[in-house]
C-alpha positions as CSV (number, residue, x, y, z in Angstrom):
1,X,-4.0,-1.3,-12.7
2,X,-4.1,-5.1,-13.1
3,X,-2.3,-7.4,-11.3
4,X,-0.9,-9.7,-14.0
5,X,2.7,-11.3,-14.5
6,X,5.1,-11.4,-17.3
7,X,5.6,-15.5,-18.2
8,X,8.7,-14.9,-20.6
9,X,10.4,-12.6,-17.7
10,X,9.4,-15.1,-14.7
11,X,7.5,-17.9,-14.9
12,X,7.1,-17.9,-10.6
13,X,6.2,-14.1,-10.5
14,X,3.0,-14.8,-9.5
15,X,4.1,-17.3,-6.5
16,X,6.4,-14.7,-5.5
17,X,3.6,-12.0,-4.7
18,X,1.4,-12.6,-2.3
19,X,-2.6,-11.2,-2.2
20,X,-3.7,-8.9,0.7
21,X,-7.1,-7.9,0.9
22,X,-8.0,-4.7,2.7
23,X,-11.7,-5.4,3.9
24,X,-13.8,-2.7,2.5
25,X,-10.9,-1.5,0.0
26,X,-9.5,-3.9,-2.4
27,X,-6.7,-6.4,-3.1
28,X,-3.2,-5.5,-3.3
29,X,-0.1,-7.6,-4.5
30,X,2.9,-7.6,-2.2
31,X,6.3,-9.2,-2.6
32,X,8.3,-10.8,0.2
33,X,10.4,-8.2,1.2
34,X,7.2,-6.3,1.9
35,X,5.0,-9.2,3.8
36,X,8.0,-9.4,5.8
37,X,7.3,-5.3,7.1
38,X,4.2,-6.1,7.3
39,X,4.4,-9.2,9.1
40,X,6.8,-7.1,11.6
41,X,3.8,-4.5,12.5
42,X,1.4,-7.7,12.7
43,X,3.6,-8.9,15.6
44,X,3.8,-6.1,17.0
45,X,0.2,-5.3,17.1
46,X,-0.2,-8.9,18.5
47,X,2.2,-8.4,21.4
48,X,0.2,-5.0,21.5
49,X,-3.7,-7.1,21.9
50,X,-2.0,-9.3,25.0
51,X,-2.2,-6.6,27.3
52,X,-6.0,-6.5,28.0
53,X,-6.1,-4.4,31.0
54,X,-5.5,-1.5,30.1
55,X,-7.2,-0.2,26.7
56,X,-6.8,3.2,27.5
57,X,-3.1,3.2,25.8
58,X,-3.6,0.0,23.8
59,X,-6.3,1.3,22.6
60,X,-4.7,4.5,20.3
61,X,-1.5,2.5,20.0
62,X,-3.6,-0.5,18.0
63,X,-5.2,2.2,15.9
64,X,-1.9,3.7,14.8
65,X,-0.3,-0.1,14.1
66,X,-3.8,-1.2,12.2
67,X,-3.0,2.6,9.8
68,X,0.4,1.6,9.5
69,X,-0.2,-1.9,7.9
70,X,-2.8,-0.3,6.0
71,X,-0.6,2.1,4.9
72,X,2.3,-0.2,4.0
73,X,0.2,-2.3,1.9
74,X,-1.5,0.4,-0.2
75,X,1.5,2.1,-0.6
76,X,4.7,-0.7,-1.2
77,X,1.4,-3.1,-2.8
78,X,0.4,-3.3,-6.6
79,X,-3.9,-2.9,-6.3
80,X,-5.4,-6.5,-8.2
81,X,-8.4,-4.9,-10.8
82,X,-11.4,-5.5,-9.2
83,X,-13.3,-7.0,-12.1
84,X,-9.9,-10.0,-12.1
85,X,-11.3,-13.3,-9.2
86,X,-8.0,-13.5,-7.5
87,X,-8.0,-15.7,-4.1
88,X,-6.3,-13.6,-0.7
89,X,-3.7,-15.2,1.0
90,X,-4.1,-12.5,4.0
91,X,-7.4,-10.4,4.8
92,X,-6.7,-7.4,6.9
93,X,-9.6,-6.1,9.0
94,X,-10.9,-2.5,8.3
95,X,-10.6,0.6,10.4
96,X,-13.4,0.0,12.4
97,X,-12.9,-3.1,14.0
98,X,-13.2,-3.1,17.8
99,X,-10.3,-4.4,20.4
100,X,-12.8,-6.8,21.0
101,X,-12.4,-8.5,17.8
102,X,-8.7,-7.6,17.0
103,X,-8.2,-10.1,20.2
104,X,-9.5,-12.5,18.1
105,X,-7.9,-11.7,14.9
106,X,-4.5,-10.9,16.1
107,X,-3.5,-13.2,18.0
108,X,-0.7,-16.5,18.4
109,X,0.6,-15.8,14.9
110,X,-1.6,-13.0,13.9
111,X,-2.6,-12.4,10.8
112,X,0.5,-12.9,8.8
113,X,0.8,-17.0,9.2
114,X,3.3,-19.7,7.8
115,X,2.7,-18.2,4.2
116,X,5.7,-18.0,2.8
């Protein structure tokens, strides 16, 4: 499926939809009301990554958060062709990143920044 808007039915479609790309997996388009889920498990994943003592919960709790925004934008997204050059506003890490480098990634802000 293409991501493509309809000019006669909204000329800002396209500025209303923001691109997500899952690393390893592809773009998705996602509308407001969406980034704005998203952007609630982001923060919570953040407030999750603080806590660096103790991995041994944080650990499985950031897995189920990082599946969860994975989740939400593969299933409330529309997936952008892969043979259309589309710029992402957002990258979201793939499964196998390490806590190590989510503490770099998901942090102050997190991933979901001033974007709309």
């Amino acid at each position: 499926m293409s991501f493509k808007t309809n000019k006669n039915k909204n000329k800002n479609n396209h500025q209303e939809k923001k691109i997500i790309r899952i690393l390893g997996y592809g773009q998705f388009a996602v509308d407001n009301n969406t980034l704005d889920e998203i952007n609630k498990i982001d923060n919570n994943i953040v407030k999750l990554l603080e806590n660096e003592e103790i991995d041994d919960y944080v650990r499985p709790e950031f897995k189920r958060q990082l599946k969860l925004l994975d989740e939400m934008v593969r299933e409330k997204g529309m997936i952008v062709d892969s043979k259309e050059i589309v710029q992402s506003d957002i990258v979201l890490p793939g499964k196998d990143i390490t806590l190590e480098e989510a503490r770099k990634v998901f942090k102050d802000e997190g991933i979901i920044k001033d974007i709309y």
